[in-house]
C-alpha positions in Angstrom: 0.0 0.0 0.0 1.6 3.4 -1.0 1.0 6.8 0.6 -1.5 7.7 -2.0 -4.1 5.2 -1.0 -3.2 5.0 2.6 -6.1 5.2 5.3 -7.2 6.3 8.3 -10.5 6.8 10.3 -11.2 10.5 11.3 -10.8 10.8 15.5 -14.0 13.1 15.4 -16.6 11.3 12.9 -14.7 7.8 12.3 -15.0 8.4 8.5 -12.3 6.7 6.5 -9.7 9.2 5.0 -6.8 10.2 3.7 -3.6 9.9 5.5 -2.4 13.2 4.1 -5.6 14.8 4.6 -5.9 17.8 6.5 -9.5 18.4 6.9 -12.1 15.1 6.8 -14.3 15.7 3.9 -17.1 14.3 5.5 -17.4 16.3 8.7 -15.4 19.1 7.4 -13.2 19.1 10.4 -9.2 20.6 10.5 -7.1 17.9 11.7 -4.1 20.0 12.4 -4.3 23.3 13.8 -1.3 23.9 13.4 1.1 23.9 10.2 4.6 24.8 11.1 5.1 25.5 7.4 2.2 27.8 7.1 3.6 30.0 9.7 5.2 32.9 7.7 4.2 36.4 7.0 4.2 36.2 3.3 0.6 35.2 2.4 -1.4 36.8 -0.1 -4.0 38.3 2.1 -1.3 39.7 3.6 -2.2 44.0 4.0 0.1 45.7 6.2 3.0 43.0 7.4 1.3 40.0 7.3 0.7 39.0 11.0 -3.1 38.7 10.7 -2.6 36.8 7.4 -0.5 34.0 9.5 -2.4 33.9 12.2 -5.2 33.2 10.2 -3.9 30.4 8.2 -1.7 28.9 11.2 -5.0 28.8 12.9 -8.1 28.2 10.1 -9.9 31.5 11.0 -11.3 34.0 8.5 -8.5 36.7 7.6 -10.8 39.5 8.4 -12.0 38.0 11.6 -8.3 38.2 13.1 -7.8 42.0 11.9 -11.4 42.6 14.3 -9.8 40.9 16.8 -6.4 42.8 16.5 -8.5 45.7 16.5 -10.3 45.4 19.0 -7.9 44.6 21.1 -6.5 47.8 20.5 -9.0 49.0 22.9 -8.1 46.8 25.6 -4.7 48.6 27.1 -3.4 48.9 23.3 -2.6 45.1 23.5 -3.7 44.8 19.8 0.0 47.2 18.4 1.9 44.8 21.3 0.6 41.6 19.7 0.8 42.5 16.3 4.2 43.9 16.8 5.4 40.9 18.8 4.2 38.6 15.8 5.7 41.1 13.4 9.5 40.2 15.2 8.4 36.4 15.6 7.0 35.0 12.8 9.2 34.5 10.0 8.9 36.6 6.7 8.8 33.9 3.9 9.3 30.0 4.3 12.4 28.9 5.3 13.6 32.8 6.4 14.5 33.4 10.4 12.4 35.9 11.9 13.1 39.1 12.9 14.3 37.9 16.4 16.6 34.7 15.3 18.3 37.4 12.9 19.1 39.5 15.6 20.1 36.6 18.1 22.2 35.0 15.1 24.3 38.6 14.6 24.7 38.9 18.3 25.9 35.3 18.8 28.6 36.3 15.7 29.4 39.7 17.1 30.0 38.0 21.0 32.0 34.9 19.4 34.2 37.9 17.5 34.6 39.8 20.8 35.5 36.5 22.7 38.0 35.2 20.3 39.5 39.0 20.0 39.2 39.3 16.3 41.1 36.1 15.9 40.5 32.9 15.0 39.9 30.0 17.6 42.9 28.2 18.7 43.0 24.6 17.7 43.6 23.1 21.7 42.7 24.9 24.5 45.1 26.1 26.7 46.3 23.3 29.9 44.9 21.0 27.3 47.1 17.8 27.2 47.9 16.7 23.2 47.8 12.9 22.7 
């Protein structure tokens, strides 16, 4: 049996589907709710940076419904800016991109390892370290 014809029974109506299937065609349920591979900014609903556009498809909500909810949060201590800004520096741009924040860690981490090894290379054995 290849992966094309593979089989499984749905854990909410115990229809028989696809293995590969991410909604059951029968009860029209999402199996997964989340896709780490949908999780990027570069959607094409996306309107201002694409935050609402990920969030929607990371989490099978209406586009629009996610913008009301950013906006309304707006309203409650301006949480709806935080949160959009937050997922603005955390979700990645495109597939396969670091986000905003692993950039910034990743130059850090070079800029320390420059500062630690002053400008210099790493030595091959570490010093008190015993050759064989």
């Amino acid at each position: 049996m290849d992966d094309t014809t593979a089989r499984r029974p749905c854990p909410f109506c115990a229809e028989d589907i696809a293995v590969a299937a991410i909604r059951c065609p029968h009860c029209r349920t999402r199996l997964s709710l989340f896709e780490a591979l949908e999780w990027r900014r570069d959607h094409a609903e996306r309107r201002v940076a694409g935050v609402a556009a990920a969030v929607a498809h990371a989490t099978a909500l209406p586009v629009n419904a996610v913008r009301l909810g950013f906006g309304v949060l707006t309203f409650v201590h301006l949480l709806g800016p935080l949160l959009y800004a937050l997922g603005w520096a955390l979700i990645p741009p495109a597939a396969g991109q670091p986000s905003v924040v692993e950039q910034a860690f990743g130059e850090a981490e070079t800029v320390l390892r420059r500062w630690r090894n002053g400008g210099a290379t790493p030595p091959s054995r570490l010093p008190g370290d015993r050759g064989a």
